[in-house]
C-alpha positions in Angstrom: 66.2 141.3 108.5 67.8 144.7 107.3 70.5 142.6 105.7 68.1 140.5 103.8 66.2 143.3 102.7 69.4 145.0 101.3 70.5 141.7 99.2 67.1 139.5 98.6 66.6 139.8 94.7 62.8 139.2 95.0 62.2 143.0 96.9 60.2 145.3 94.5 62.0 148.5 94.2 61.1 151.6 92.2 62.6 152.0 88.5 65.8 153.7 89.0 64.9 155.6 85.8 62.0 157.4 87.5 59.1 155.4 85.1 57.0 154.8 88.0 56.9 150.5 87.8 58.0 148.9 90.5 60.2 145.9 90.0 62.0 143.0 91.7 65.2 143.9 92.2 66.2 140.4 90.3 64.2 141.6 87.6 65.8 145.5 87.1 68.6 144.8 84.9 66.3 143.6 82.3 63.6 146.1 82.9 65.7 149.1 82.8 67.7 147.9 79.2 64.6 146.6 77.3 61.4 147.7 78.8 61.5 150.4 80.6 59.6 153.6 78.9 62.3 155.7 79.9 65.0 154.0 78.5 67.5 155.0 76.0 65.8 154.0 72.1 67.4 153.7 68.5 64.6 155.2 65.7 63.3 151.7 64.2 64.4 153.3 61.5 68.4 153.5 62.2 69.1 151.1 59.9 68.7 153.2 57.2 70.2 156.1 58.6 68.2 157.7 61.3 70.5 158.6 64.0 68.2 159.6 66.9 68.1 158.6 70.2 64.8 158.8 72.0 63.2 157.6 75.2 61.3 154.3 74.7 58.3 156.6 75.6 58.8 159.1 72.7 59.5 156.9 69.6 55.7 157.0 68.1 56.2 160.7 68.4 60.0 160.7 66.8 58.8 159.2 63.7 55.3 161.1 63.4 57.7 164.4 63.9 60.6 163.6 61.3 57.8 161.4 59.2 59.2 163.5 56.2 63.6 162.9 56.7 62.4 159.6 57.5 60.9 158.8 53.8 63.5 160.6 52.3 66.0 158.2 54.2 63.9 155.2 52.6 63.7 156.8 49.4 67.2 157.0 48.8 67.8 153.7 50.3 65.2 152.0 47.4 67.4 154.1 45.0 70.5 152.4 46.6 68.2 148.9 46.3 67.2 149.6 43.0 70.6 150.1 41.7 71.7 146.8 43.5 69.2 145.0 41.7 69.6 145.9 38.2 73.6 145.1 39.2 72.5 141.9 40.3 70.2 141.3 37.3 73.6 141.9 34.9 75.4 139.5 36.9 72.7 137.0 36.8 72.7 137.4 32.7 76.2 137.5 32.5 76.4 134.1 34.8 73.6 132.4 33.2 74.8 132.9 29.3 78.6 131.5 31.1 76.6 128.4 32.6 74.9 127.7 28.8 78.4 127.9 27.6 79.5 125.2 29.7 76.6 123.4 29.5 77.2 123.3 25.6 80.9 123.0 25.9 80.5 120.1 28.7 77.8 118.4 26.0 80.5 118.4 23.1 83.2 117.0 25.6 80.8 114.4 26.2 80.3 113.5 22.5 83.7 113.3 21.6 84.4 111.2 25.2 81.3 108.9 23.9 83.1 109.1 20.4 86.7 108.5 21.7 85.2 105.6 24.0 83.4 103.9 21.0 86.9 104.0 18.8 88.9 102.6 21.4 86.3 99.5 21.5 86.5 99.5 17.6 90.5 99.8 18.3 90.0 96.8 20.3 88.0 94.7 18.7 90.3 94.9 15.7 93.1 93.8 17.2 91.6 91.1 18.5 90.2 90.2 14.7 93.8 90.7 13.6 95.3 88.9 16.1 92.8 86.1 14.9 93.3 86.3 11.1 97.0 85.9 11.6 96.7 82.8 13.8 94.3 81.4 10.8 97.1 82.8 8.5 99.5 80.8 10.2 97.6 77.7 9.9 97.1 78.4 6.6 100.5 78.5 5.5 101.1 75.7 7.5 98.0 73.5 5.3 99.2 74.7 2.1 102.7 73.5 3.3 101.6 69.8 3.8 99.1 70.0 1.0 102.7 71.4 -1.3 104.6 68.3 0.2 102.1 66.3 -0.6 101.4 67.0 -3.9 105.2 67.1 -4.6 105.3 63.4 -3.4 102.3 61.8 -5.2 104.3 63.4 -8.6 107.2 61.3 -7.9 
């Protein structure tokens, strides 16, 4: 019985931390890195450059107590923001008067392609109307041949 009572994962024990819950022992691991109120705690507000470290307990307090670094910390990151954004706005300006060049230059290309394309079907047509009129050439020559030798013989 002792040896199940040292191993069985479903025994309540006391928070190791001294928070006064009472947990399964299966269950500690996860109590004592995310819920217990003793626990270890970033400021919510680390991400813009709080570096505190507070008990789970005392983080309503931490930011009520540095309420003042803490908007100064925000301030300056909006500054930070702000200057971002008006980058990003020159790059959008920059990037959209590039893309209307393209657009403009892609619309020309096109034109001529359309321009090139309907030439080479003129091109082609031609040849084939050449290729024609020298066939009816030919048989030209050859009529007025016979039509000559003709004539020639009804002289004689």
């Amino acid at each position: 019985a002792k040896e199940h009572d040292d191993e069985c994962g479903y025994k309540v024990l006391p928070c190791p931390s001294g928070c006064g819950m009472e947990v399964a022992r299966n269950n500690m691991h996860v109590h004592v890195t995310t819920r217990c109120s003793l626990r270890q705690a970033e400021c919510p507000l680390s991400l813009v450059g709080c570096t505190a470290i507070v008990q789970a307990a005392d983080v309503t307090k931490h930011l009520n107590q540095h309420a003042d670094t803490h908007f100064m910390l925000l301030s300056t990151r909006m500054m930070e923001y702000q200057q971002l954004f008006k980058q990003f706005d020159t790059k959008i300006k920059m990037l959209e008067e590039k893309n209307a060049k393209l657009e403009r230059e892609l619309a020309r290309t096109t034109a001529l392609l359309s321009t090139k394309n309907e030439s080479n079907a003129i091109s082609n047509d031609l040849k084939k109307v050449t290729k024609r009129l020298n066939a009816l050439e030919g048989s030209c020559r050859t009529e007025f041949k016979k039509v000559e030798y003709d004539r020639r013989s009804h002289k004689k």
